[in-house]
C-alpha positions as CSV (number, residue, x, y, z in Angstrom):
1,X,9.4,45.4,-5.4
2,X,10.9,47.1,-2.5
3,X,14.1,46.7,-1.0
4,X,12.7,44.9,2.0
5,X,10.6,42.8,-0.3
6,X,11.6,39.4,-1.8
7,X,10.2,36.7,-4.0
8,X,11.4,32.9,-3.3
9,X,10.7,29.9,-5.1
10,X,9.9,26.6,-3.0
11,X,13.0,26.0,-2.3
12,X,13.6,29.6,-0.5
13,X,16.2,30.7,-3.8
14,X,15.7,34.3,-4.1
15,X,13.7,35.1,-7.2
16,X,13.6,38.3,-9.5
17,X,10.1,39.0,-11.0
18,X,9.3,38.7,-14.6
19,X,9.2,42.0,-16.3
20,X,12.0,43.7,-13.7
21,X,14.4,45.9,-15.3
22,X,17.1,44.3,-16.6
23,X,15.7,40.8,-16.4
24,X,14.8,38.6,-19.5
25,X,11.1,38.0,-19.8
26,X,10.4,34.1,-19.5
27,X,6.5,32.5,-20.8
28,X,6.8,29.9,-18.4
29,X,6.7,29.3,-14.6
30,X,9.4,28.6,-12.5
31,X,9.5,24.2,-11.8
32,X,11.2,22.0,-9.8
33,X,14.0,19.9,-11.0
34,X,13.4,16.8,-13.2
35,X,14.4,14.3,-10.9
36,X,11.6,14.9,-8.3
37,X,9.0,14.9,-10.8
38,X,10.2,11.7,-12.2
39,X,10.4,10.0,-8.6
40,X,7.1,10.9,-7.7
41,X,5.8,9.9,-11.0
42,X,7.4,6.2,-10.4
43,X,6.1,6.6,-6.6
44,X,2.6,6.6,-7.8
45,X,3.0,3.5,-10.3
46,X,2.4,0.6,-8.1
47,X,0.5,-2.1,-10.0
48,X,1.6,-4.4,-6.7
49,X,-1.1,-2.4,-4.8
50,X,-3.9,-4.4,-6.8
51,X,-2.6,-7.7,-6.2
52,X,-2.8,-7.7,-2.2
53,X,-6.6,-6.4,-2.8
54,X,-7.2,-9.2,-4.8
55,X,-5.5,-11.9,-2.5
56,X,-7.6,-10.5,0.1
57,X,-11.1,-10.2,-1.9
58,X,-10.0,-13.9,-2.9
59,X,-10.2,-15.2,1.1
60,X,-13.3,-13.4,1.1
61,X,-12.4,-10.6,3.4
62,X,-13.2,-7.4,3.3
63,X,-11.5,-4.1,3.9
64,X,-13.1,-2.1,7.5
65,X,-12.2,1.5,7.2
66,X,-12.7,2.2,11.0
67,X,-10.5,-0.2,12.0
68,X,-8.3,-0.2,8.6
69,X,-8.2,-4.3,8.9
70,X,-9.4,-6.7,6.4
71,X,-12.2,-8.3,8.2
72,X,-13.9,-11.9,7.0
73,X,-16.9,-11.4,5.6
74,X,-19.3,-14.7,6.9
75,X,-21.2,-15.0,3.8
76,X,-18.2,-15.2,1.7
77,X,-16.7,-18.1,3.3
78,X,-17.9,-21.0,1.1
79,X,-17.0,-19.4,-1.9
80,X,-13.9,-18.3,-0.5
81,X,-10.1,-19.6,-1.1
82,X,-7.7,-20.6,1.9
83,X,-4.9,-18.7,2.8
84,X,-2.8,-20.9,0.6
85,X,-4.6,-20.4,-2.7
86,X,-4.5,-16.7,-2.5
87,X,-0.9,-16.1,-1.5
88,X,-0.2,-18.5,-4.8
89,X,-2.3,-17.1,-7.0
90,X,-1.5,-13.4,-6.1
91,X,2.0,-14.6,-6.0
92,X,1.7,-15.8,-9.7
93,X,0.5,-12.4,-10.5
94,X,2.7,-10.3,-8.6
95,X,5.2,-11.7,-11.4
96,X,3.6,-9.1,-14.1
97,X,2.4,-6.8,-11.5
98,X,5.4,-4.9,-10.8
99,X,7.1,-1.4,-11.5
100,X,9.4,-3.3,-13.3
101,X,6.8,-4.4,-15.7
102,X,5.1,-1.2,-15.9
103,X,8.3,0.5,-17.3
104,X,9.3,-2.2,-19.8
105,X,8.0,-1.8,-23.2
106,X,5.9,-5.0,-24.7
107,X,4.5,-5.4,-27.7
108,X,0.7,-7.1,-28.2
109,X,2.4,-10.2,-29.1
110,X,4.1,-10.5,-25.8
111,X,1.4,-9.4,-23.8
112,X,-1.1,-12.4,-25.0
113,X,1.4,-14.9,-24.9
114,X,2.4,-14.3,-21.3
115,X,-1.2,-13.4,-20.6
116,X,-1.9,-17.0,-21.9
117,X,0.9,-18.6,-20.6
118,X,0.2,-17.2,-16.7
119,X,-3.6,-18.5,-17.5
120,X,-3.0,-21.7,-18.0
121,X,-0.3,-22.3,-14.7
122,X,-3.4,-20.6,-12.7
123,X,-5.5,-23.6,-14.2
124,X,-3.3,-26.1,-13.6
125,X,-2.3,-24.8,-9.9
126,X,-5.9,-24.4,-9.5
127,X,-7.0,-28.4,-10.7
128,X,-4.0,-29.7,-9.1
129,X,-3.9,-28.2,-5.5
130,X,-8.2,-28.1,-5.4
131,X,-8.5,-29.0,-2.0
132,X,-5.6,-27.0,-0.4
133,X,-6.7,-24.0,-2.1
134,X,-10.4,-24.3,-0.7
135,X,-11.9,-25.0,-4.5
136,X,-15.8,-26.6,-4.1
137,X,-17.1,-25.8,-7.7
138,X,-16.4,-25.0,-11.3
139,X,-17.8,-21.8,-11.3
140,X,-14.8,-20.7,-8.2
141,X,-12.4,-22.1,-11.2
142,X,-14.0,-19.9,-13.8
143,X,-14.0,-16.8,-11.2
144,X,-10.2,-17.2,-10.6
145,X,-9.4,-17.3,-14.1
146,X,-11.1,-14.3,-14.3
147,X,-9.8,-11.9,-12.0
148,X,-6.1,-13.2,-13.1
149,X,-6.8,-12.8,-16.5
150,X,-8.1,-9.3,-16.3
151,X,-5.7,-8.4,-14.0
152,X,-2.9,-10.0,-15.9
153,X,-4.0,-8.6,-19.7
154,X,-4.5,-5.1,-18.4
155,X,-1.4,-4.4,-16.3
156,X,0.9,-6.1,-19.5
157,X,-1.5,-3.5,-21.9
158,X,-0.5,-0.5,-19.6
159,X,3.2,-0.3,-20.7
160,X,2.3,-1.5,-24.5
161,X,5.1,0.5,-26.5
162,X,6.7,1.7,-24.0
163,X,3.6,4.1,-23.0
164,X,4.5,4.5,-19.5
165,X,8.8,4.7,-19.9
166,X,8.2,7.7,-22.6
167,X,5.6,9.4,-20.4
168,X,8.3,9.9,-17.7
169,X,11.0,10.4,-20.7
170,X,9.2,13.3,-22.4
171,X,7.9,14.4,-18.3
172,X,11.9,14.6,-17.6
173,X,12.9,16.0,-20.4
174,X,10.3,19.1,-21.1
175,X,11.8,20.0,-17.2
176,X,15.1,19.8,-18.2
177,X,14.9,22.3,-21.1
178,X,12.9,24.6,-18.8
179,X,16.0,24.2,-16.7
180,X,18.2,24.8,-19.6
181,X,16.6,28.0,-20.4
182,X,16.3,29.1,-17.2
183,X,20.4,29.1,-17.1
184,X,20.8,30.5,-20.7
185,X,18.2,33.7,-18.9
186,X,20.2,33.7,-15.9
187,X,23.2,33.7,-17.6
188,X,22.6,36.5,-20.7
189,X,21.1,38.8,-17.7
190,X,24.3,38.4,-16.0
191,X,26.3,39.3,-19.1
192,X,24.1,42.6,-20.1
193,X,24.6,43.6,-16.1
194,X,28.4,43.7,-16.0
């Protein structure tokens, strides 16, 4: 490296190349701080995202991509559930289907019986408010109970044992000892160099 010549990280620090005189030899590259790898993490967990598809999928509409509007679809509209059924029902889902959820730590036991117990108020929501909520058949019954179901079962499965809390526990903490090193490096170079 020349005297006019400088490495920086991402930040714009000044950084001095592996295998410089002086300088300890390190067998990983430089990273960014724990923090911002743990917020993006929890900025891509958003099991809420699912919830509005399904409220819309439920009124029978249909995401456009030209005009990024959801868009009724004609031939969906018997089947279809009013605007009322679908805000309940994704309502009643939204309950599991939060961040909150994803970073708690269940076991199987828990999991079925809220799965179960969340089944059976969409059943009962479903029979009692039929007519508000746009129900014409059994089979739009059946359909309901499965999408909530599914939905339900597998978003409470995701943080089983606390799979998603220790994935961002061991992400932050493998940075931090990078970090910790980094400063023991930093600091013996300084000490040999004075």
């Amino acid at each position: 490296m020349t005297a006019q010549e400088m490495y920086v990280d991402e930040r714009g620090n000044p950084l001095v190349p592996a295998g410089a005189p002086g300088t300890p030899q390190a067998s990983y590259p430089p990273t960014m701080t724990g923090k911002s790898d743990k917020a993006d993490l929890l900025d891509k967990i958003k099991p809420d995202k699912i919830v509005e598809t399904i409220r819309h999928k439920l009124m029978g509409e249909e995401f456009n991509q030209a005009t990024k509007q959801w868009d009724k679809v004609p031939e969906l509209e018997s089947r279809a559930l009013t605007k009322l059924g679908a805000w309940d029902i994704a309502n009643l889902m939204l309950g599991v289907s939060s961040q909150n959820v994803a970073l708690s730590k269940l076991n199987d036991h828990e999991i079925r019986e809220r799965t179960l117990s969340i089944i059976k108020t969409t059943q009962h929501m479903l029979l009692s408010n039929w007519k508000e909520y746009g129900i014409n058949s059994v089979d739009q019954l059946e359909f309901v109970h499965q999408i909530v179901m599914s939905n339900t079962f597998i978003t409470l499965k995701q943080p089983e044992h606390g799979g998603i809390r220790d994935l961002i526990k061991n992400t932050t903490s493998e940075n931090r000892n990078v970090a910790i090193q980094e400063k023991q490096g930093r600091f013996n170079f300084l000490k040999q160099n004075t």
